[in-house]
C-alpha positions as CSV (number, residue, x, y, z in Angstrom):
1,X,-16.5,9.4,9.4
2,X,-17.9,5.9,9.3
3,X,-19.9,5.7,12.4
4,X,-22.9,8.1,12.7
5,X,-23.1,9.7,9.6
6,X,-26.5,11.0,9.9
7,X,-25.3,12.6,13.5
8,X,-22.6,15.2,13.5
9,X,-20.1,14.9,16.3
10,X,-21.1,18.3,17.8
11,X,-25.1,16.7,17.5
12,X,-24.0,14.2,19.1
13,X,-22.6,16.0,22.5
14,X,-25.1,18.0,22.6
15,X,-27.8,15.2,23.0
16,X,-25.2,13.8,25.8
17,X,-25.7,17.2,28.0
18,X,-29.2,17.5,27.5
19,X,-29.3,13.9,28.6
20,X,-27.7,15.0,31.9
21,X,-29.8,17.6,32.5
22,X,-32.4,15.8,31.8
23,X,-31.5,13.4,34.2
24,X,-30.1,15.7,36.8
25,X,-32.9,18.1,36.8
26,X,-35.8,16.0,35.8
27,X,-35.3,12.6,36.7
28,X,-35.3,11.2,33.7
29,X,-32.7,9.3,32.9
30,X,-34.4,7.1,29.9
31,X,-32.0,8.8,27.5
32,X,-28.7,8.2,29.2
33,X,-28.0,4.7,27.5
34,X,-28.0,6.6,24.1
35,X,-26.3,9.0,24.4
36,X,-23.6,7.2,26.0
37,X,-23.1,5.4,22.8
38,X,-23.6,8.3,20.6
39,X,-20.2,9.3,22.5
40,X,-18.8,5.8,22.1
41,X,-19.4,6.3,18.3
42,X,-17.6,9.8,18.3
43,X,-14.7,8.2,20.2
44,X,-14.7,5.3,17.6
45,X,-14.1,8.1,14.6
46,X,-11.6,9.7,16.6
47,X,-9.7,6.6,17.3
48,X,-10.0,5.9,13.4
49,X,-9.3,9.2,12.3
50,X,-6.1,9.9,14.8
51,X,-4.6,6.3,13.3
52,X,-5.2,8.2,9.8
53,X,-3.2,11.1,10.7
54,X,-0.4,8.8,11.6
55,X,-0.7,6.7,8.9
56,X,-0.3,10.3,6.3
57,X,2.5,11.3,8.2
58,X,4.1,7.8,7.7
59,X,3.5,7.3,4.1
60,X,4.6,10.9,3.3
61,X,7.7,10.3,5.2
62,X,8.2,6.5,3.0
63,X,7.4,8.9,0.1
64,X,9.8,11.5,0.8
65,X,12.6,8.8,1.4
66,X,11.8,7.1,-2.0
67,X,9.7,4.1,-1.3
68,X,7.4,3.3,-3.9
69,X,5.7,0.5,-1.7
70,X,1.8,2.1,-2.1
71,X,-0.4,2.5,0.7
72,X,-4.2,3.1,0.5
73,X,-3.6,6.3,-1.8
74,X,0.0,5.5,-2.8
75,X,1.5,4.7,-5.8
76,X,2.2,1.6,-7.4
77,X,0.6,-2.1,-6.7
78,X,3.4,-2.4,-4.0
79,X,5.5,-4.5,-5.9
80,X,8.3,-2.5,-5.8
81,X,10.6,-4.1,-2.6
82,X,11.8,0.0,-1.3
83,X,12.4,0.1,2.4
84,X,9.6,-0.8,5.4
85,X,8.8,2.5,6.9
86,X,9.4,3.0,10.6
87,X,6.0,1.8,12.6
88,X,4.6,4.7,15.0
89,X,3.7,2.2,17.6
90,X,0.3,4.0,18.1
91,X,-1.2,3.6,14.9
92,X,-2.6,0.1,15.0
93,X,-3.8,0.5,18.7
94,X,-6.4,3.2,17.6
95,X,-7.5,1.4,14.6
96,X,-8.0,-1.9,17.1
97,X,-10.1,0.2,19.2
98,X,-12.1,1.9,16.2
99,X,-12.7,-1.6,15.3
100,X,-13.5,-2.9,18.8
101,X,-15.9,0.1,19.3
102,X,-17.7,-0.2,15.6
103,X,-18.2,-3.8,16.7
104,X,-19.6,-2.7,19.9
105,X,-21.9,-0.7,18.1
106,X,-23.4,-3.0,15.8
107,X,-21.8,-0.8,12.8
108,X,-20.5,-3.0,10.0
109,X,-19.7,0.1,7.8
110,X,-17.3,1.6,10.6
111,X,-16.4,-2.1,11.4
112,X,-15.1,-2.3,7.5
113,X,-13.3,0.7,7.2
114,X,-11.0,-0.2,10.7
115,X,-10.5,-3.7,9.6
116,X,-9.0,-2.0,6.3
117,X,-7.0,0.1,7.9
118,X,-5.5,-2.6,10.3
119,X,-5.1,-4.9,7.4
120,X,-3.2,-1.5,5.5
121,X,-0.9,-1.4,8.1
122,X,-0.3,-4.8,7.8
123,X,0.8,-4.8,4.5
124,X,2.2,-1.5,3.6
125,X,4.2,-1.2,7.2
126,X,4.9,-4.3,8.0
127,X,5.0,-6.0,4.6
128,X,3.2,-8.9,5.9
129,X,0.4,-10.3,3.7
130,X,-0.6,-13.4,5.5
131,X,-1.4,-11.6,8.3
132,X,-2.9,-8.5,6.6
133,X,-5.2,-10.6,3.7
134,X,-7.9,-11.6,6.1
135,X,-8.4,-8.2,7.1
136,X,-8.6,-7.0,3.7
137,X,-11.3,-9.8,2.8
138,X,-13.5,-9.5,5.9
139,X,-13.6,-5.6,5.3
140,X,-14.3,-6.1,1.2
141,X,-16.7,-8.4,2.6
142,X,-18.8,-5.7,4.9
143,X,-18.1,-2.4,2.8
144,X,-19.9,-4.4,0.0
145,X,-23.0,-5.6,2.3
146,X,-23.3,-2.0,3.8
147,X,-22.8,-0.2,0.4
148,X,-19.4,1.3,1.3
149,X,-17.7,1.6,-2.4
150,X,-15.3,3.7,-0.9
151,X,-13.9,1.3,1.6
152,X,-14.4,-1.9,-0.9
153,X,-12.3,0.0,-3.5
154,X,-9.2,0.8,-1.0
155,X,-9.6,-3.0,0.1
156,X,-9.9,-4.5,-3.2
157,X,-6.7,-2.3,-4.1
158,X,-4.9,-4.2,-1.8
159,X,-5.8,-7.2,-1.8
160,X,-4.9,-6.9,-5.4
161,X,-0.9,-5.4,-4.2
162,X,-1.5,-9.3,-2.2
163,X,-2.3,-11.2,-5.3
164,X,0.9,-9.2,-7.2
165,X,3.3,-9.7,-5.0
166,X,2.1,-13.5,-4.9
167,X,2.8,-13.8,-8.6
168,X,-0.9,-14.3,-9.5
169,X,-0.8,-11.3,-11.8
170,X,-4.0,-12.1,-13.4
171,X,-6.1,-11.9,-10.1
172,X,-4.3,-8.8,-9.3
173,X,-5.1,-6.9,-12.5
174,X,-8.9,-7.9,-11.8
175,X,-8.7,-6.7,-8.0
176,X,-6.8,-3.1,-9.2
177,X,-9.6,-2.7,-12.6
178,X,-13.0,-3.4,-10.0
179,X,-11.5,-1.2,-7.7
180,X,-10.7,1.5,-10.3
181,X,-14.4,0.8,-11.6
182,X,-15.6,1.8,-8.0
183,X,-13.1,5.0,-7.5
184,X,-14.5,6.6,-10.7
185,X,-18.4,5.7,-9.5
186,X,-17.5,7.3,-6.7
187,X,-15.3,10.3,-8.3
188,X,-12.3,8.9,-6.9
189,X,-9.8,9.7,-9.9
190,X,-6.7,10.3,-8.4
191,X,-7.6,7.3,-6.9
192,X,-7.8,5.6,-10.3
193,X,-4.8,7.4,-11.9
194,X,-2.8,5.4,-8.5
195,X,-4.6,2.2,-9.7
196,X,-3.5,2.8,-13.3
197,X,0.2,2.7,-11.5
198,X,0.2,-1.0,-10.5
199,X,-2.3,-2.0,-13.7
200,X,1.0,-0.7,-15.5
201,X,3.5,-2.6,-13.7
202,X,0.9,-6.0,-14.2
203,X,1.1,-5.7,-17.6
204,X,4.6,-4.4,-18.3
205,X,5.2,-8.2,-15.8
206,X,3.2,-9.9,-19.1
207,X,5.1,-8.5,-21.2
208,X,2.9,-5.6,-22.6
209,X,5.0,-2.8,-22.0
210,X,3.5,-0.7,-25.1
211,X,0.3,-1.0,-23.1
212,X,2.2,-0.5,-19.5
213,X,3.7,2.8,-20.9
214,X,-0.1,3.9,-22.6
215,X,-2.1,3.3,-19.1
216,X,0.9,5.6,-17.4
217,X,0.5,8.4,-19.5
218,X,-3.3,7.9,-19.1
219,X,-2.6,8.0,-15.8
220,X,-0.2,11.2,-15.5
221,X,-3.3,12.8,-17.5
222,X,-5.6,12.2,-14.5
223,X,-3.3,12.9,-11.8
224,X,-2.4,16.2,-13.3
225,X,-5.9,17.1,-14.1
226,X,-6.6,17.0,-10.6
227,X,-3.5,18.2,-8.8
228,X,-1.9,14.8,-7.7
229,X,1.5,15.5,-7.4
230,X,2.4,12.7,-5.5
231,X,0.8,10.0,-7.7
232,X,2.6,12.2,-10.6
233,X,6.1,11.4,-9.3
234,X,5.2,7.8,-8.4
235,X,4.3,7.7,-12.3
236,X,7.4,9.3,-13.0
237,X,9.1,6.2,-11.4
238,X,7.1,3.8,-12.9
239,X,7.5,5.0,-15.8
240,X,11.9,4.7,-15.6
241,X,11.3,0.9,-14.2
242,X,9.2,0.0,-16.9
């Protein structure tokens, strides 16, 4: 999770009884104020990480159904028009409040990782860029201040899917490639062999389709190396648009 890394959930419940008995039996309730915000912070990861279970559920369902739109993890640059997948009307309330309670906190790492996730959502399920490129930027922004590659490569991913759509192919091939430079810092390779997807569909756009056709078999390598089937068959439609 974002929030409280160095404190595991069960850590931090724990602190919140003996808090209570502390001040229960002891009269001392100097340790109350924290640990009430050790439990805000669990119920900021919750928030985050119950939007992300909807969110896989979602994308697998667009996948099943054939889009090739590309979320976070998903396939292509997002080029590809497909079909918007049906909103569960949940989703971006529990992001909101991760974000809200991240603010709250004073923790710009969870703070980054919500506001990606709400600009995501955005994007991907509502296919609306305007309104989902300032969330993308402010949370590049703060994952790169707090040291979050993780988080600055999913947002630079999509703000590079922005920048394709938008016909400024050039930005969005340097957005998908400093992205793809985090993901394999990081160890993220299915992540890059995804990334590889939409660097394919840039250039095959400029008219490189020898080069298009040599980063997609680069990217089958790495996908099936590391048991991606779902970026595989994403390649697999590249591959027959290309």
């Amino acid at each position: 999770m974002a929030a409280g890394a160095a404190m595991s959930i069960d850590d931090r419940i724990e602190r919140a009884r003996e808090a209570y008995e502390r001040a229960v039996y002891g009269g001392d309730t100097s340790a109350l104020s924290d640990a009430e915000q050790g439990l805000d912070a669990v119920e900021a990861d919750a928030a985050l990480a119950r939007g992300l279970i909807l969110h896989a559920r979602l994308q697998a369902a667009s996948t099943g159904a054939g889009s090739s739109s590309g979320s976070s993890s998903g396939s292509s640059s997002g080029s590809s028009p497909g079909s918007s997948p049906a909103e569960d009307p949940a989703e971006l309330p529990l992001f909101e409040r991760a974000l809200a309670s991240y603010r709250a906190l004073g923790d710009p790492r969870g703070e980054a990782e919500a506001l990606f996730w709400i600009g995501c959502l955005h994007q991907f399920i509502r296919r609306d860029d305007q309104t989902a490129v300032p969330y993308l930027e402010r949370s590049c922004l703060l994952a790169e201040q707090t040291g979050d590659r993780s988080t600055r490569s999913e947002a630079l991913r999509h703000l590079g899917i922005a920048a394709h759509r938008a016909g400024r192919l050039d930005e969005a091939r340097e957005r998908l490639e400093e992205s793809s430079r985090l993901r394999r810092e990081i160890g993220a390779l299915p992540g890059v062999a995804s990334n590889m997807i939409g660097l394919a569909y840039i250039a095959a756009a400029q008219d490189r389709r020898a080069e298009a056709l040599a980063t997609l078999d680069e990217a089958n390598a790495i996908a099936g190396a590391h048991g991606a089937h779902a970026i595989v068959s994403h390649i697999e439609q590249a591959r027959a648009q290309i």
